[in-house]
C-alpha positions as CSV (number, residue, x, y, z in Angstrom):
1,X,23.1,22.1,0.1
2,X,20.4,23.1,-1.9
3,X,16.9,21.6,-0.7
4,X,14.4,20.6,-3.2
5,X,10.4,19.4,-3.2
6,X,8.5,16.6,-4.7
7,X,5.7,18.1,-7.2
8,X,3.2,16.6,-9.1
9,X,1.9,17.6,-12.3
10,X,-1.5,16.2,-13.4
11,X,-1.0,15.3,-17.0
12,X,-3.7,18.3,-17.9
13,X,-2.2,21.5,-17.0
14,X,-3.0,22.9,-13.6
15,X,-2.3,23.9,-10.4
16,X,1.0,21.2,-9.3
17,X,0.9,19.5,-5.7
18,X,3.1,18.9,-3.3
19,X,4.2,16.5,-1.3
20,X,3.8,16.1,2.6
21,X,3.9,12.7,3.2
22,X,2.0,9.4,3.7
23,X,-1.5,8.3,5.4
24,X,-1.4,4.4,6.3
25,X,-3.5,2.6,8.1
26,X,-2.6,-0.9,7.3
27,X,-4.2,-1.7,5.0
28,X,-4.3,1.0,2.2
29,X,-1.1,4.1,2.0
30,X,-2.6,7.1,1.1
31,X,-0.2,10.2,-0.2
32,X,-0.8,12.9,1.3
33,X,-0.2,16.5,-1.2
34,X,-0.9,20.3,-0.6
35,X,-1.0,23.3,-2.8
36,X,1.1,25.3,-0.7
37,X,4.9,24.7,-1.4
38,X,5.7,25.9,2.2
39,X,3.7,23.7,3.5
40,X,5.3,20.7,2.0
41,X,8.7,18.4,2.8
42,X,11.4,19.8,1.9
43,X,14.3,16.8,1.1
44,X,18.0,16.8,0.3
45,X,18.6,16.2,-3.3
46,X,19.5,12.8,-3.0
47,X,16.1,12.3,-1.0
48,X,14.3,13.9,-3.3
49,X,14.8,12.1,-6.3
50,X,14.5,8.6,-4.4
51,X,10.8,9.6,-3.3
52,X,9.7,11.0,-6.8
53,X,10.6,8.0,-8.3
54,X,8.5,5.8,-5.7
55,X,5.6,8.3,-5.8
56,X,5.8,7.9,-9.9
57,X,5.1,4.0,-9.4
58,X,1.9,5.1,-7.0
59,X,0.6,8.2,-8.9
60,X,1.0,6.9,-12.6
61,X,-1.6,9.8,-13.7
62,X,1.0,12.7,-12.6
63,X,4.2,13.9,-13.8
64,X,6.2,13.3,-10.3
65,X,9.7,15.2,-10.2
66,X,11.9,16.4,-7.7
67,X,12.6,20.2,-7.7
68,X,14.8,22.9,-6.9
69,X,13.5,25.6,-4.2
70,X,16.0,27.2,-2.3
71,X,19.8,27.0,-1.2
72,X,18.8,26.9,2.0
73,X,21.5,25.2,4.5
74,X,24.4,25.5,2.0
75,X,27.8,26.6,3.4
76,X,28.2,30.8,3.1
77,X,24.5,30.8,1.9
C-alpha cells in the first residue's frame, strides 16, 4: 500500500509543511507541521485524505492535500 503525507501549501508560493500531528492543551489544539517530509506522519491513503480534509477546516489560509510519497509496505514492493 502506498503511504502518503499531509502537506500544506501557503496560498503564496513557498516552502510546503508537513504534518506531525496535534498540540492540545484543553483549551486551544494547535497543529503541529515541519519542513522535513521524513520527519512527518506518514498515513494510509484512506487516512490521509480524512485528515487533510479536517486540517482544511482549521488552516483555511493553506492549500491542505494528501500526497503520494512512497510504496512503502505494498505486497512484492
Amino acid at each position: 500500500m502506498f503511504k502518503h503525507l499531509v502537506v500544506a501549501t501557503n496560498l503564496h508560493p513557498g516552502q510546503p509543511h508537513y504534518f506531525v500531528g496535534y498540540k492540545d492543551d484543553g483549551e486551544y489544539t494547535e497543529v503541529i507541521w515541519t519542513n522535513d517530509s521524513w520527519q512527518a506522519r506518514w498515513f494510509d491513503a484512506p487516512d490521509a485524505q480524512t485528515e487533510a480534509k479536517l486540517l482544511a477546516m482549521l488552516c483555511p489560509t493553506y492549500r491542505i492535500e494528501a500526497q503520494q510519497v512512497s510504496n512503502a509496505g505494498a505486497a512484492g514492493g
